[in-house]
N, C-alpha and C positions, 0 to 999 in steps of 0.2 A: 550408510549402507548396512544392512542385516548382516550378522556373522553366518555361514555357513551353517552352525549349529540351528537356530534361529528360526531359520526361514524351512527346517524340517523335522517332522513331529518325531519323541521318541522310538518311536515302533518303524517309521522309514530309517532312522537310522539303524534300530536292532537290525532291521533284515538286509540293509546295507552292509555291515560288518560281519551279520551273522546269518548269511541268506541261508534257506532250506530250499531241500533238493536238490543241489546244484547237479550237474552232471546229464547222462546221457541214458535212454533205455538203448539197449541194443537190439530189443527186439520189438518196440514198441511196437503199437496198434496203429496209433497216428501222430504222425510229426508236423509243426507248423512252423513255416520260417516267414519271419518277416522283419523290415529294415527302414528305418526312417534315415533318404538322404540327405534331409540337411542337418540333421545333427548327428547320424554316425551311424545309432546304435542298431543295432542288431542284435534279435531273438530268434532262437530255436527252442519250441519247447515240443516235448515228447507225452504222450499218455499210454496210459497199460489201459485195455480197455474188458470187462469179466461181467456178462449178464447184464450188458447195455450200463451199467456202473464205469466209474473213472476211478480202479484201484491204486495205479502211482501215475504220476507225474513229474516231471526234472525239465531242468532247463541249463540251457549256456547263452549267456548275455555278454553280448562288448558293448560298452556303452558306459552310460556317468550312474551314479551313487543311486536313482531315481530308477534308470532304466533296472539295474540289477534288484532292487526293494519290488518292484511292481514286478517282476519276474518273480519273485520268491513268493511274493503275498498268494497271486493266483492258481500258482499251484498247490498252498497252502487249501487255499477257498474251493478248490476243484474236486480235491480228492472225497471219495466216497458219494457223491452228487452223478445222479443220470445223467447220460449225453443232454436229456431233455433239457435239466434243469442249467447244464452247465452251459449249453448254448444261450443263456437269461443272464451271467455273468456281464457285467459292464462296465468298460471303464471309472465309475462312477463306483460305482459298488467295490473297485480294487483300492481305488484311491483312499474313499471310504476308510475303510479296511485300515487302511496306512495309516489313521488319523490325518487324511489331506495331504494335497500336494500343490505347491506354489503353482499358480498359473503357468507360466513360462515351463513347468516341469510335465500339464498335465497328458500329454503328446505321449510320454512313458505309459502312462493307464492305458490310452486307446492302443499302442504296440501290443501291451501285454493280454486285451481282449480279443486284436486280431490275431495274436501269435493262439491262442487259443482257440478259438472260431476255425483257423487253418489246421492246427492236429483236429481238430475233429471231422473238418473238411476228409481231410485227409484220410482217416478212420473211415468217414460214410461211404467214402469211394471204393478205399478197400473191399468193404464188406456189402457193397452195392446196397445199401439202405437208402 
């Protein structure tokens, strides 16, 4: 059996221990929540949104080691990027990003593109775009 270390690339564990962003906007533009029930986890991510640009982004994640890395990465990946562009974002391109993620983990990618996909949702609705 793979160790834990092993079966995930250094940069999923940086952002595992040392995820960025974390937290909440209070006044954000657009919030996305989303939840996978059979493994737990659950995302909230938030964006600031200034001249159809993605200024910040934060997140709150319950979930394993994976779901929190893929929460951090995309907000990493988002910020400064048009809605345009950022709606292009894909689980593939987060994971990417992570240098890969084990099969069985790549469920956290797709959360973290819908949890994205919905702040912006969310955002378009706002602002009737």
């Amino acid at each position: 059996m793979e160790s834990f270390h092993t079966q995930y690339s250094e940069t999923v564990m940086e952002h595992f221990k040392n995820p960025r962003n974390v937290g909440e906007i209070l006044d954000a533009d657009g919030i996305g929540n989303v939840g996978n029930p059979v493994c737990g986890d659950i995302m909230r991510l938030y964006i600031k949104v200034k001249d159809n640009r993605i200024t910040d982004a934060k997140f709150k994640t319950f979930g394993c080691g994976a779901a929190i890395a893929t929460s951090s990465m995309v907000t990493e990946i988002v910020k400064g990027k048009t809605i345009e562009e950022a709606l292009q974002v894909s689980n593939r391109a987060v994971a990417e990003a992570l240098g890969g993620l084990p099969k069985v983990k790549m469920h956290c990618s797709v959360l973290a593109e819908e949890a994205l996909k919905s702040a912006i949702d969310d955002y378009l609705k706002k602002n009737k775009k």
